[in-house]
C-alpha positions in Angstrom: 21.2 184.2 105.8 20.9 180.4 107.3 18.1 179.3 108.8 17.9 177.4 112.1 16.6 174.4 110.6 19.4 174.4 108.0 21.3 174.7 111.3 19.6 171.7 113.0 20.3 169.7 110.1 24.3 169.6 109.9 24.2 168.8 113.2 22.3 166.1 112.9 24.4 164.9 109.8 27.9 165.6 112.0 26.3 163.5 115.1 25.5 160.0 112.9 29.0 158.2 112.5 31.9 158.0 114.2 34.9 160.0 114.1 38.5 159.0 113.6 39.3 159.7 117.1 36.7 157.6 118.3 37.8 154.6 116.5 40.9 155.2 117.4 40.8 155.1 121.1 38.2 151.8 120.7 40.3 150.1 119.0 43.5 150.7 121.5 40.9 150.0 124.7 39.9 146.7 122.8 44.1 145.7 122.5 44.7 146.6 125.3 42.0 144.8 126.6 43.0 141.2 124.9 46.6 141.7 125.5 45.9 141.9 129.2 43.6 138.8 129.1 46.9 137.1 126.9 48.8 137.5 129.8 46.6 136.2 132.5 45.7 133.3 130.8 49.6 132.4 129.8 50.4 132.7 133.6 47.6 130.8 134.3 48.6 127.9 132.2 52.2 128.5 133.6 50.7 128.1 137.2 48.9 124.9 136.0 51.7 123.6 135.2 53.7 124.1 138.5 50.9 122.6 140.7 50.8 119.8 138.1 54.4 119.1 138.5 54.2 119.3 142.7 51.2 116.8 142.5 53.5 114.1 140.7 56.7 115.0 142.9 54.1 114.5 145.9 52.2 111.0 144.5 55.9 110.1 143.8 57.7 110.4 147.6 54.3 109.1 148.6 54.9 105.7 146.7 58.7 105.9 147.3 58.0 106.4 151.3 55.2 103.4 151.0 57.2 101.1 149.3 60.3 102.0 152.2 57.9 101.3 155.1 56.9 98.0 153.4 60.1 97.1 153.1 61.7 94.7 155.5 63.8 96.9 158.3 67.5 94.8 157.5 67.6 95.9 153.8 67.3 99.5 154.3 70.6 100.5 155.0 71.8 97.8 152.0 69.2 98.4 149.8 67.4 102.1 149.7 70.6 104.2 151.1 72.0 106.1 148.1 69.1 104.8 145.4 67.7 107.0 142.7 64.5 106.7 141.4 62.5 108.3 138.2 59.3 110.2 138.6 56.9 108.5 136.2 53.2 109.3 135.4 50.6 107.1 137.2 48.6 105.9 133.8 50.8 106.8 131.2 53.8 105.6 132.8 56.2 108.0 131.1 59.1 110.0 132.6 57.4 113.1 134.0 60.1 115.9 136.2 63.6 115.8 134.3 66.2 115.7 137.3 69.1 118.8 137.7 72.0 119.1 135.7 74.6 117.8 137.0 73.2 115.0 138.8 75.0 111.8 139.6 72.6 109.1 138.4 70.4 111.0 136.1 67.3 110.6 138.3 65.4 113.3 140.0 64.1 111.0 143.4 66.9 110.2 146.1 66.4 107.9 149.0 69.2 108.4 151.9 69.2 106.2 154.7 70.6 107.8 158.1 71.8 106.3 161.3 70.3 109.4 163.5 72.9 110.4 166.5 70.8 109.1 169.4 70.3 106.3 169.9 72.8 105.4 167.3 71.7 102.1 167.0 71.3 101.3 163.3 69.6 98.0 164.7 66.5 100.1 166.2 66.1 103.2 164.1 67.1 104.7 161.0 66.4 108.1 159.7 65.0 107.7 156.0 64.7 110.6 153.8 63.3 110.5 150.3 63.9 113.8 147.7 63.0 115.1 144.4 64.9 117.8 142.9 63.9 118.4 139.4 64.2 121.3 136.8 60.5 122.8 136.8 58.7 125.1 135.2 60.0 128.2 137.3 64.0 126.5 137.4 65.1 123.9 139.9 62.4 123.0 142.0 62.8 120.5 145.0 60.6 118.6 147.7 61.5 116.0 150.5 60.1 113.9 152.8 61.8 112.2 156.0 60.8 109.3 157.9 61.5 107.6 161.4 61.7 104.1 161.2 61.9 101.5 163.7 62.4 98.1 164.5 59.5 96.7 167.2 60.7 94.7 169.7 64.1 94.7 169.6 65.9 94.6 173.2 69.0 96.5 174.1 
């Protein structure tokens, strides 16, 4: 006959490690677990990398709009109308957004100069608008920005 205590004492012995199973289902909660955080911080870096791209398409029609108010109102029309321009990197100075195949100059920026329908007089106001299109992260991307610009002071 066994006695309780022998009993008690296989028990004890069964209770100490652990079983297959268990490791097992550890080890698929622990890949499961890093797999997940893989993927999080992939899209994260992907998302980075979007808003990284916006902020130089948006620094880059700032400067281009700048440099198009600065610039005296007769030369617009001449000048900016139908001019490319290539998003570059503030301190390093380097080519940053690739423009779209297909395009005509190669560069991603595009300034077109507009005479708007009213007044119509290309002597008082022109309708300036300045575009990136560029191949991004997430496939073509594109931003714009228009501007209203007039000459002060001319009479009709």
């Amino acid at each position: 006959m066994v006695s309780i205590a022998r009993i008690g004492a296989r028990a004890a012995v069964r209770r100490r490690g652990f079983t297959l199973v268990d490791v097992l289902v550890s080890t698929s909660l622990l890949v499961t677990a890093a797999l997940g955080m893989t993927g999080i911080a992939s899209f994260t870096a992907q998302m980075r990398r979007v808003n990284d791209e916006r902020a130089v398409a948006v620094r880059a029609l700032d400067r281009e709009a700048a440099a198009i108010e600065a610039a005296p109102f007769d030369d617009l029309l001449d000048v900016h109308d139908g001019r490319g321009f290539a998003v570059l990197g503030e301190q390093t100075g380097r080519v940053m957004l690739r423009a779209q195949a297909g395009d005509a100059d190669g560069f991603p920026g595009l300034v077109t100069v507009t005479v708007p329908d009213d007044p119509g007089d290309p002597n008082r106001l022109l309708d300036v608008m300045v575009r990136i299109d560029w191949v991004g992260s997430f496939g073509p991307q594109s931003l714009s920005r228009t501007l209203r610009l007039s000459r002060l002071g001319v009479g009709g």
